[in-house]
C-alpha positions as CSV (number, residue, x, y, z in Angstrom):
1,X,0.0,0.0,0.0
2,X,2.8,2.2,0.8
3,X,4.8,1.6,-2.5
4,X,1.2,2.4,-4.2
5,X,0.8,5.8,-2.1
6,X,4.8,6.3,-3.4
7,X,4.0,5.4,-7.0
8,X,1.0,7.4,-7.4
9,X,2.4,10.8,-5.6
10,X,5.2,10.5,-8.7
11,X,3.1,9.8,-11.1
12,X,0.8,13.0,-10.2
13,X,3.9,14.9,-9.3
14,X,5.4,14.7,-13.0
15,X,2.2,15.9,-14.3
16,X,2.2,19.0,-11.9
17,X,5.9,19.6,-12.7
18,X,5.6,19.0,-17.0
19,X,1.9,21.3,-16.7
20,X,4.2,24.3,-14.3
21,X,1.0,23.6,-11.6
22,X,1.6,24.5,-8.3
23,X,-1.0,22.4,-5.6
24,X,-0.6,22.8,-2.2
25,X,-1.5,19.0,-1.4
26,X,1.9,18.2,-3.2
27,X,4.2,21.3,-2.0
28,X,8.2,21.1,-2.9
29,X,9.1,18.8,0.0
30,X,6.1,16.6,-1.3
31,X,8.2,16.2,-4.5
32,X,11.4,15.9,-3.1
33,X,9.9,13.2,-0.9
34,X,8.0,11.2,-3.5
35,X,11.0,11.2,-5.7
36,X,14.7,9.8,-6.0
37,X,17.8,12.3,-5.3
38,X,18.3,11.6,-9.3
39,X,15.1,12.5,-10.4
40,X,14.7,15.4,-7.3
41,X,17.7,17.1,-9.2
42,X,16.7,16.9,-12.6
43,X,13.5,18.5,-12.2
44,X,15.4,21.6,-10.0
45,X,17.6,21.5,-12.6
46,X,14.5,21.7,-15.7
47,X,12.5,24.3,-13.1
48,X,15.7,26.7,-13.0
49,X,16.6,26.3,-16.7
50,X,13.1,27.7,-17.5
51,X,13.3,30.2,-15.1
52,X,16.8,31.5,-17.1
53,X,15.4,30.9,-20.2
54,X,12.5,33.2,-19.2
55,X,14.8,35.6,-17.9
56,X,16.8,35.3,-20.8
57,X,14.1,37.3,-22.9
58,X,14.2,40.2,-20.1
59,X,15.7,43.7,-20.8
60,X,17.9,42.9,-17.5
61,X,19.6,40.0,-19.2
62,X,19.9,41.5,-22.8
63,X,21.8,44.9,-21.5
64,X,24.5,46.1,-19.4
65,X,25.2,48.9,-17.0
66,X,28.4,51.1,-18.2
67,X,29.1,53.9,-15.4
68,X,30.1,57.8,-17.0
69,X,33.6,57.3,-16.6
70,X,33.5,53.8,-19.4
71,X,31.2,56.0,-21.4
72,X,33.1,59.2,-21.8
73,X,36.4,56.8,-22.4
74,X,34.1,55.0,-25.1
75,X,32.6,58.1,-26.7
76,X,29.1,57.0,-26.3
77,X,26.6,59.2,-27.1
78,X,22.4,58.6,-26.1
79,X,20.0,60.8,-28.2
80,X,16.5,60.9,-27.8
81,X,15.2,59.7,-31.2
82,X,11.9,61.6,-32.5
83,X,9.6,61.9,-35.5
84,X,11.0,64.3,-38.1
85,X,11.4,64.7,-42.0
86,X,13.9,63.5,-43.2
87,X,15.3,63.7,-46.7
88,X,15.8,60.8,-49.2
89,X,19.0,61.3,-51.1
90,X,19.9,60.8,-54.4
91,X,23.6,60.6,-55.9
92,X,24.8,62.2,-58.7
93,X,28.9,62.7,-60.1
94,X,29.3,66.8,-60.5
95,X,31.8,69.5,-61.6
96,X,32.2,72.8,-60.4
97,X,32.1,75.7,-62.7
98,X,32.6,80.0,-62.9
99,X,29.0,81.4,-62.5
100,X,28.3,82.0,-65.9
101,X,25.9,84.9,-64.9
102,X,28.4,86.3,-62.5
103,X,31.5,86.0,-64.8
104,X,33.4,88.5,-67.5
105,X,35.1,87.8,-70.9
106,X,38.2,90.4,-71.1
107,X,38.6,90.7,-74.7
108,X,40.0,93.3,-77.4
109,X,37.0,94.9,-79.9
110,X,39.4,95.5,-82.5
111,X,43.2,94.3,-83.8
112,X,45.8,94.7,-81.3
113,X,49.1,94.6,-79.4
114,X,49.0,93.8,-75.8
115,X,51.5,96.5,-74.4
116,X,51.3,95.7,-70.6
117,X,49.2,93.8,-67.9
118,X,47.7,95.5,-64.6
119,X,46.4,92.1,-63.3
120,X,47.6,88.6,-62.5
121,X,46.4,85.1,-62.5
122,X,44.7,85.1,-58.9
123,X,44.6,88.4,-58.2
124,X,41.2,89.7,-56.8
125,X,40.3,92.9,-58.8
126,X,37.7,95.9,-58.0
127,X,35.6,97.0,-60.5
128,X,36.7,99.7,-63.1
129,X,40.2,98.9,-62.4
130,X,42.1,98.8,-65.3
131,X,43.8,95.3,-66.5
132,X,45.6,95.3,-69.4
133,X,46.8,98.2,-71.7
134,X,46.6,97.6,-75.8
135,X,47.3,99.5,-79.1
136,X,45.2,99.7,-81.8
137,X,45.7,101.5,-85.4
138,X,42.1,101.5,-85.5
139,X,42.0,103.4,-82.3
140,X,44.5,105.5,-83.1
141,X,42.1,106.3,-85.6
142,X,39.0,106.7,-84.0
143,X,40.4,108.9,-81.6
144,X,41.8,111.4,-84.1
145,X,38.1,111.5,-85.7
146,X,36.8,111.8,-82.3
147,X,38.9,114.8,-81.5
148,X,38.4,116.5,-84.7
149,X,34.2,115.9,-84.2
150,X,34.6,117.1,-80.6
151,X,36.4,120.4,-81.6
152,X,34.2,121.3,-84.4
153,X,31.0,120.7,-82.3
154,X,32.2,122.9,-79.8
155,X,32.9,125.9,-82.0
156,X,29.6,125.0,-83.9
157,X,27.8,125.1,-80.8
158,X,29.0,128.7,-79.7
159,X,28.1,130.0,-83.3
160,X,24.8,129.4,-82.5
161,X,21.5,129.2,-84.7
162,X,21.5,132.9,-85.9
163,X,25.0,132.1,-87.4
164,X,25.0,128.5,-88.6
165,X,22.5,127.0,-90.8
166,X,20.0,124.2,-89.1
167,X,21.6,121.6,-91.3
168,X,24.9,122.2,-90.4
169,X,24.8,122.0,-86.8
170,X,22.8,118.9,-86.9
171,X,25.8,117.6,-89.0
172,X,28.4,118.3,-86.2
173,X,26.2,116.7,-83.6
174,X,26.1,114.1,-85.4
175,X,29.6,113.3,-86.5
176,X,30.5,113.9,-82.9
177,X,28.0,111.4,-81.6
178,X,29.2,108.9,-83.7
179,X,32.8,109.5,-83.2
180,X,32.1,109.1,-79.5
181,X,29.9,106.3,-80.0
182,X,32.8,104.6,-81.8
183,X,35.3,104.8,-78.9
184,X,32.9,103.3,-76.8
185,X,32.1,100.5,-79.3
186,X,35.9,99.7,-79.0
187,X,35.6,99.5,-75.1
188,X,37.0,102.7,-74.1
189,X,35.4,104.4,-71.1
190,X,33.6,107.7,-70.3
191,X,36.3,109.0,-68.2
192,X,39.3,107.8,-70.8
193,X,37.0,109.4,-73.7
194,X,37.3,113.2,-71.5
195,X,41.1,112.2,-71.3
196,X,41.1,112.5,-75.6
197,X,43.1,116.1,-76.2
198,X,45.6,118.1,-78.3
199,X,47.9,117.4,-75.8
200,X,48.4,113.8,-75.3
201,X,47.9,113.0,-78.8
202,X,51.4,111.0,-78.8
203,X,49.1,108.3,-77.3
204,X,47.0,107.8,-79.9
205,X,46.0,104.1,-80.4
206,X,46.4,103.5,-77.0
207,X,43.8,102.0,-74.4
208,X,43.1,100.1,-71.2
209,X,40.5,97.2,-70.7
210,X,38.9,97.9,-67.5
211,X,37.0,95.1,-65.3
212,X,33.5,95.4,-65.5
213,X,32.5,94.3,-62.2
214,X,34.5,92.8,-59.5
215,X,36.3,89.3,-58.8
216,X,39.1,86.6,-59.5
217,X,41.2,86.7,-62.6
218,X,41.1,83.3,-63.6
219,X,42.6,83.3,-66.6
220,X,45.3,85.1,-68.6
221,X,46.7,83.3,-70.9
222,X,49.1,86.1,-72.7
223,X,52.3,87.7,-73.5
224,X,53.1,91.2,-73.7
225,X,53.8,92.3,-77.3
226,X,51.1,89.9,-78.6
227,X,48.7,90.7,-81.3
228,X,44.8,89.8,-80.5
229,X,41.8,89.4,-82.8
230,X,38.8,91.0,-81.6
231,X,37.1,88.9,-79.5
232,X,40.2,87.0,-78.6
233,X,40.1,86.2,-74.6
234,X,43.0,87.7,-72.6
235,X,41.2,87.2,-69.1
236,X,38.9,86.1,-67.3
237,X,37.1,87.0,-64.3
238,X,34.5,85.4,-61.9
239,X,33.1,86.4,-59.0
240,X,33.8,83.3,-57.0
241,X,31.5,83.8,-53.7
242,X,28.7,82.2,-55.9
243,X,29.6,79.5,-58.0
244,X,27.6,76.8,-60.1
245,X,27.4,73.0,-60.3
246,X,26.8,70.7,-63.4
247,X,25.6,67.7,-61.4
248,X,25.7,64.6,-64.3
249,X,21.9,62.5,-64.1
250,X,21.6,59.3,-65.1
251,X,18.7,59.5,-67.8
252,X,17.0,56.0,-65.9
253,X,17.0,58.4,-63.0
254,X,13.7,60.1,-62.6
255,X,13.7,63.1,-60.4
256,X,11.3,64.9,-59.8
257,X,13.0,68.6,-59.1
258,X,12.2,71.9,-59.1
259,X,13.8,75.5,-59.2
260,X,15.9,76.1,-55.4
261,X,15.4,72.1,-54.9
262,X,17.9,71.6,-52.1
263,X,21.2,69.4,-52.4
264,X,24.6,68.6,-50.7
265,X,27.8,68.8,-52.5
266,X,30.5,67.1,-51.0
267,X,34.4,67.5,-51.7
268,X,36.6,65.8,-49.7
269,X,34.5,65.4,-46.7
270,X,33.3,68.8,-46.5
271,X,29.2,69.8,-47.1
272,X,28.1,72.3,-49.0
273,X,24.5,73.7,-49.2
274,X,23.2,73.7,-52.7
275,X,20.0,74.8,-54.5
276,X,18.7,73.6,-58.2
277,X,18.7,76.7,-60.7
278,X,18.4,74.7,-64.0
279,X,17.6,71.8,-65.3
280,X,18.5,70.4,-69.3
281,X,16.0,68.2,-70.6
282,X,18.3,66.5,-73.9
283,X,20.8,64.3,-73.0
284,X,24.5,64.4,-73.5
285,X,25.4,62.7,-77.0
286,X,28.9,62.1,-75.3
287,X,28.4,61.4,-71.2
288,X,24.9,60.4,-72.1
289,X,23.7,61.9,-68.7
290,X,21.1,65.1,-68.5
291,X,22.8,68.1,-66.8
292,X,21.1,69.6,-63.9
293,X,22.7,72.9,-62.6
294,X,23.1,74.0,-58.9
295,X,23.9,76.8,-57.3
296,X,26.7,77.0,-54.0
297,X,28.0,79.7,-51.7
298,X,31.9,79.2,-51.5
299,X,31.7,80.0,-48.1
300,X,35.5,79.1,-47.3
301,X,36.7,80.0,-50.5
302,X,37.9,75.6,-51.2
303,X,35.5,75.6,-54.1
304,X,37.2,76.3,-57.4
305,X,36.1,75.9,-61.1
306,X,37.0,72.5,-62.6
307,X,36.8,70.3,-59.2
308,X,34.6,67.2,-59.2
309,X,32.6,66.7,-56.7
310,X,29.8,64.8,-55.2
311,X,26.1,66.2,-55.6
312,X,23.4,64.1,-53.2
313,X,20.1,65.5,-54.4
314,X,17.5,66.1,-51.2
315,X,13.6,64.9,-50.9
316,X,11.8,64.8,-47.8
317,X,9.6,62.2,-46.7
318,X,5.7,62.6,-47.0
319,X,5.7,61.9,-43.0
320,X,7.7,62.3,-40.1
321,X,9.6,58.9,-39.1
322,X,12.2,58.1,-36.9
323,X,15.7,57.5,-38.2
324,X,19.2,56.3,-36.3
325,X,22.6,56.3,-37.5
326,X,23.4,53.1,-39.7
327,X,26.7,52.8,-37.3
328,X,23.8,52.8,-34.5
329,X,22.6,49.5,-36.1
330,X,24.0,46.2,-34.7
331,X,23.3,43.2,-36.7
332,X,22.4,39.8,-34.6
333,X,23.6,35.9,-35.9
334,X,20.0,35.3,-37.0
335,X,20.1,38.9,-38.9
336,X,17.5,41.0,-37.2
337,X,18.7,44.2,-36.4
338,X,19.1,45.8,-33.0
339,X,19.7,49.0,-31.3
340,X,20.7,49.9,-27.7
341,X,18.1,51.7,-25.7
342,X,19.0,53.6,-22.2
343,X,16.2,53.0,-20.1
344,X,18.1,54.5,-17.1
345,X,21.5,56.3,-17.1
346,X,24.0,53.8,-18.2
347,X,21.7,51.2,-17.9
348,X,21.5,49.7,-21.9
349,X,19.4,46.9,-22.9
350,X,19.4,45.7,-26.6
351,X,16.0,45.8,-28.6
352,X,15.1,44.8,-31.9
353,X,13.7,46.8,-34.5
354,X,12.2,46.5,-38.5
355,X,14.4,49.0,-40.8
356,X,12.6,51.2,-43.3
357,X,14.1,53.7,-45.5
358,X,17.6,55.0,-46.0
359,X,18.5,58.6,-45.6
360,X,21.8,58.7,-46.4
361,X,23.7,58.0,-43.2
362,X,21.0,57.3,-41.6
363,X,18.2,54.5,-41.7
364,X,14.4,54.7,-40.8
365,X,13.4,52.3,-37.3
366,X,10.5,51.0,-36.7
367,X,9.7,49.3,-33.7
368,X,10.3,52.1,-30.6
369,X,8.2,54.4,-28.9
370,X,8.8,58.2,-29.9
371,X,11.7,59.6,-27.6
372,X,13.5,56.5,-27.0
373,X,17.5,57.2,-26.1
374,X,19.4,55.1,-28.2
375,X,23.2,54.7,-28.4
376,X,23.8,56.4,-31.8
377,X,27.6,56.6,-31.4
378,X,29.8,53.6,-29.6
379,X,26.8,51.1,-30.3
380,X,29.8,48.0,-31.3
381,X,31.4,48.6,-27.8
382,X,28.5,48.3,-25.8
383,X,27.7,45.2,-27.8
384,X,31.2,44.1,-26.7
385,X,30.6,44.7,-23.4
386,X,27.7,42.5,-23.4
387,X,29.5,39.7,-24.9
388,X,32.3,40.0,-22.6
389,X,30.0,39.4,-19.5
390,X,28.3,36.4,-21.2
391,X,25.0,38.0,-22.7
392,X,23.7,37.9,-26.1
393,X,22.5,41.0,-27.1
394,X,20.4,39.7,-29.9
395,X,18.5,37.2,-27.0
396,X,20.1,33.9,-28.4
């Protein structure tokens, strides 16, 4: 009867242990009683493996505690991660070039002979400053005419009408405005026209090319002594605080932009704010890309005509979503990704999140509560420093 009694308390014991039922007809000692040491320590041994396998799915088993003093050393940073626009990027190979609106052709308007510069390759010039001096048999010429027409309409014009005819003042005006308006065709200014007298006239054929507005000379390709074509470039100058961008679009690439569209241009590590301004719609015969042209401040003066560069076009998101760092993103055996949430100072547990869409450096979360701190810098040591003391952070 006894060996029954022992047989049956096992047999119901089992079932309460296998179901997790706790009766208090058959307590622990009950079980300890009714069962060999063997079998005693085996089921301690199943009861405390589910406990830790429970456990094992608890933020206080998936984290770690780091105090400030490991943190600073690590460079961990916590941010509070909230809804915002962001901006989905698209890449794009560019070239920087002289403003075209903002830039100045130096050239001759007749035949000449370059007699002496005023300006240098580099050299930042003011506007009206004069930049090369030239000479010109046709100016020589024109400014003997002009002299001749200025004299004449100056006598004529003291004469008056009760001395000169109608008709023949009329004809002095007129030759006189067209002599002057021939020295300005040839690019001579108001103040060198008044300069034009009996005096000086052993500088006939002589002029300066003055700069038009102000900025860089970034070109001047010429020797003194050489003979130019009209037309023929001797300088050229920019004004280099506002320079453009041929950003080169792959046609399969359809974006959808706009005039001031914003952008990023990126030369050796270093952002640039940019806006759209135009936009070609033929494609390259050669390059076989469509040109879209920005527009960037040269804030720090690194920007030069030429340089290639990298142009990430901007669009926001139709909603505000959260977004991390991709280096905030830890990726577990089983490839879910996690991140590393502070749920009290330097207290980190690991929690798994769904990614969404990529905004350049960064990558859209889903899966947290708005204002979550997450390790967005330092994320690999503090997954180090759960391995070291023996947890998976990605609950394996």
């Amino acid at each position: 009867m006894k060996k029954f009694n022992r047989k049956k308390i096992s047999i119901i014991t089992l079932i309460s242990v296998f179901m997790g039922v706790t009766s208090n007809a058959y307590s622990a000692e009950a079980i300890d009683a009714s069962l060999p040491k063997s079998q005693v320590t085996s089921v301690q041994k199943e009861e405390h493996n589910g406990e830790t396998e429970d456990k094992g799915h608890t933020e206080s088993e998936e984290g770690i505690t780091l105090s400030p003093e490991k943190m600073s050393v690590a460079n961990i940073l916590v941010e509070s991660i909230l809804p915002k626009v962001h901006f989905n990027t698209v890449y794009a190979p560019g070239e920087i070039k002289v403003n075209g609106y903002k830039s100045y052709v130096v050239s001759p308007r007749t035949e000449s002979v370059i007699i002496k510069r005023h300006a240098i390759l580099g050299e930042h010039v003011n506007k009206d400053q004069n930049l090369v001096t030239l000479f010109s048999e046709a100016m020589a010429q024109a400014q003997a005419d002009y002299l001749i027409a200025s004299t004449e309409w100056q006598r004529i014009k003291k004469l008056g009408k009760q001395t000169i005819s109608e008709s023949r003042l009329l004809n002095a005006e007129t030759t006189f405005n067209a002599s002057y308006g021939r020295l300005i065709a040839f690019g001579l200014t108001d103040d060198a026209i008044k300069t034009i007298s009996k005096s000086n006239t052993t500088s006939f054929g002589q002029y300066s090319l003055t700069a038009q507005r102000a900025g860089i000379v970034l070109s001047d390709d010429f020797s003194q002594g050489q003979r130019v074509a009209p037309g023929d470039e001797i300088m050229l100058l920019a004004d280099e605080n506002d320079l453009w961008v041929e950003a080169k679009v792959a046609p399969s690439k359809k974006l959808s932009l706009s005039i001031n569209s914003p952008a990023i241009v990126n030369l050796d590590g270093q952002d640039y704010e940019a806006k759209v301004i135009q936009e070609a719609h033929t494609i390259d015969p050669i390059t076989r890309t469509r040109i879209v042209r920005l527009s960037v401040k040269n804030k720090d003066d690194n920007l030069h005509s030429g340089m290639f560069v990298k142009v990430n076009f901007q669009f926001e998101t139709d909603t505000q979503v959260m977004a991390v760092p991709e280096d905030a993103l830890i990726r577990g055996a089983d490839g879910d990704w996690t991140v590393f949430v502070e749920d009290h100072p330097g207290e980190f547990n690991a929690i798994e999140v769904e990614l969404g869409q990529t905004f350049s450096d960064y990558r859209e979360i889903i899966g947290l509560p708005s204002g979550s701190k997450v390790v967005t810098k330092g994320a690999f040591f503090v997954a180090s420093e759960i391995a070291k003391g023996g947890f998976d952070p990605h609950n394996h």
